[in-house]
C-alpha positions as CSV (number, residue, x, y, z in Angstrom):
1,X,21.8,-27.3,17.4
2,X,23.6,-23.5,18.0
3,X,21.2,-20.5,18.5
4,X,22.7,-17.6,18.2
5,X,22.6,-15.8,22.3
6,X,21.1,-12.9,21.7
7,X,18.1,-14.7,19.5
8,X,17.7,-17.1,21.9
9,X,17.5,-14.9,25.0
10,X,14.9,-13.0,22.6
11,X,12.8,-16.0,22.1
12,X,13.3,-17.7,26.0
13,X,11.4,-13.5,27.1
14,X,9.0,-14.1,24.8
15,X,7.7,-17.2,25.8
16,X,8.0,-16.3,29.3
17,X,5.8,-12.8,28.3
18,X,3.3,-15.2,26.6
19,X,3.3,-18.1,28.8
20,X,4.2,-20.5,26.4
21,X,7.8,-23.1,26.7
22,X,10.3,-22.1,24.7
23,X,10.0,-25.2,22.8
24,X,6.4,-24.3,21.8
25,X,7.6,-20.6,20.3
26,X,10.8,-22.5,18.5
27,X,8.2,-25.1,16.5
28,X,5.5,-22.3,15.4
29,X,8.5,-20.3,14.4
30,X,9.8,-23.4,12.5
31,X,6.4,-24.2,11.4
32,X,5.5,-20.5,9.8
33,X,8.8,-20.5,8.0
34,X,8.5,-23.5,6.4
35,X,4.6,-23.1,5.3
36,X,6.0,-19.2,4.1
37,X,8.3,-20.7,1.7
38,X,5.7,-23.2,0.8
39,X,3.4,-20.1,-0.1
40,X,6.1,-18.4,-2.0
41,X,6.4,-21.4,-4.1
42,X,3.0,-21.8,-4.8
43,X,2.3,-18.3,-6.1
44,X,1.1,-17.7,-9.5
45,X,3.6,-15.3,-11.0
46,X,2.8,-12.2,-11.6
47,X,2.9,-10.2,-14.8
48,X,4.5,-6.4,-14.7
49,X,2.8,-4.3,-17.5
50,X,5.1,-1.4,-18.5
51,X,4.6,1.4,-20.0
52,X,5.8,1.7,-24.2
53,X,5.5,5.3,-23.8
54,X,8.8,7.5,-24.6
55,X,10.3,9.0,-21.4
56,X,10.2,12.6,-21.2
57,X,8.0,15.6,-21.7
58,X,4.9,16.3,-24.9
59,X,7.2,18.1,-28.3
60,X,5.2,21.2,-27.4
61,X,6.3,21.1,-23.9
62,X,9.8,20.4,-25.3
63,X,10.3,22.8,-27.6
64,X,9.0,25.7,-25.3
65,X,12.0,24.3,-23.0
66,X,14.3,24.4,-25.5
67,X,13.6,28.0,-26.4
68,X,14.5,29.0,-22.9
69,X,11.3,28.9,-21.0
70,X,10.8,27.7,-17.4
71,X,8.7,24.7,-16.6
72,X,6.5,26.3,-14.5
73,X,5.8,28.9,-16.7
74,X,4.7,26.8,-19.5
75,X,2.4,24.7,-16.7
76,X,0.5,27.7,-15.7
77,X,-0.2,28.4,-19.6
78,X,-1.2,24.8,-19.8
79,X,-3.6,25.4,-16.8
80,X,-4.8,28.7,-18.5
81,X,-5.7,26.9,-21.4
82,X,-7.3,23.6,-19.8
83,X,-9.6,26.3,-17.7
84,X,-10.6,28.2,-21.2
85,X,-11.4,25.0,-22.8
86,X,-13.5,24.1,-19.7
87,X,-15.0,27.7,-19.5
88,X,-15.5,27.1,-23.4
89,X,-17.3,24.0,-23.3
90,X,-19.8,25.0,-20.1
91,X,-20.8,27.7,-22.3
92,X,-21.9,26.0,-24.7
């Protein structure tokens, strides 16, 4: 078998750090990769939900930017109006 130098000098420190043979550290690494792949495989897939909503911004939104306004300024309105309705509906 050929190991790469620099991995192997990796692996012979950190058995010496850990107290452990080299040949000790080369099966568990042997042993997690295989039982990783085995995990991988046994994995239920997974389902992605996406969204079916048209990118971009609301028509109103839209059409205000299309007239020439800036975004910001038609998010502060927005704001205004969201604290009136709230200010609207606490008073009631």
């Amino acid at each position: 078998m050929r190991i790469d130098e620099v991995l192997l000098n990796e692996a012979k420190a950190y058995a010496a750090k850990n107290g452990r043979s080299l040949n000790s550290v080369m099966e568990d690494a042997l042993r997690q990769l295989l039982n990783r792949s085995t995990e991988v495989a046994e994995r239920p897939r997974v389902e992605i939900i996406t969204s079916t909503a048209v990118p971009g911004y609301q028509p109103m939104v839209q059409e205000r930017l299309d007239a020439g306004e800036k975004l910001e300024h038609i998010l502060y309105d927005l704001d205004d109006e969201r604290w009136i309705e709230e200010a609207r509906d606490a008073a009631r």
